[in-house]
C-alpha positions in Angstrom: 0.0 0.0 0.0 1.4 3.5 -1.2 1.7 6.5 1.4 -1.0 8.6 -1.0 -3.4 5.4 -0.4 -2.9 5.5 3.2 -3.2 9.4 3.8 -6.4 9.0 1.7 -8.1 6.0 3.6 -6.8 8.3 7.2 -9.1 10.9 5.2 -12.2 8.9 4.8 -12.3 7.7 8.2 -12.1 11.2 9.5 -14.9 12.0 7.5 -17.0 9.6 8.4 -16.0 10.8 12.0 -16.9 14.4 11.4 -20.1 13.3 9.6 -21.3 11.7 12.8 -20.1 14.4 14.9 -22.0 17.0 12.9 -25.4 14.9 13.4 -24.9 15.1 16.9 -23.7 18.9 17.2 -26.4 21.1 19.0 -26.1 23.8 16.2 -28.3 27.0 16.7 -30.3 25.3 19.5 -27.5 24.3 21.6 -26.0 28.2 20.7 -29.1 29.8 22.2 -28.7 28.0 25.4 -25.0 28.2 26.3 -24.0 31.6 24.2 -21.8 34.5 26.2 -23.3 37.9 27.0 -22.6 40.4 24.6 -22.1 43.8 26.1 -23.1 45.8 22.8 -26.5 43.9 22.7 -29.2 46.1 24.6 -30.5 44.7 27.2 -33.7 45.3 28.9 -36.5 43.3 31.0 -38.8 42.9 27.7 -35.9 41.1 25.8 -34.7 39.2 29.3 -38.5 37.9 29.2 -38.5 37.4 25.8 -35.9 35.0 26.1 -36.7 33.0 28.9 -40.3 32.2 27.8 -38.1 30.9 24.3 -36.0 28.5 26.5 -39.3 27.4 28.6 -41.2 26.5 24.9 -38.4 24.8 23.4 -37.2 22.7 26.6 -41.3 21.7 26.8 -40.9 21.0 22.8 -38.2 18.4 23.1 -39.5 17.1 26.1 -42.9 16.2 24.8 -41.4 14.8 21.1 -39.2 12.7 23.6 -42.4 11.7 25.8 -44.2 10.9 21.7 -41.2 8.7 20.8 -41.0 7.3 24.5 -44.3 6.0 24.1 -44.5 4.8 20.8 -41.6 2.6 21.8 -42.8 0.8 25.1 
């Protein structure tokens, strides 16, 4: 086996790695709940509402699709 065929079967497999990992990443989601303050957004109580009624909805969205799938499966 030549060191090009090597390097490229190393490739693949890292890939196929990244591939998974990307299924699994929390994207946009995962960046809502765990993102850093930014000092030059304005902040006020509306927005501070705003955004904790979006965190309540979408935790009570994923945890009733898991409660659908739950009991579809036992």
């Amino acid at each position: 086996m030549s060191t090009q065929e090597k390097i490229e079967e190393s490739e693949s497999k890292d890939n196929k790695k990244n591939r998974l990992r990307d299924f699994f990443t929390l994207g946009e989601v995962g960046g809502y709940f765990f993102r850093r303050k930014d000092p030059n957004r304005p902040s006020n109580i509306n927005i501070k509402m705003m955004h904790g009624i979006n965190k309540i909805s979408i935790i009570i969205f994923i945890l009733g699709v898991l409660y659908i799938i739950l009991k579809r499966l036992l």
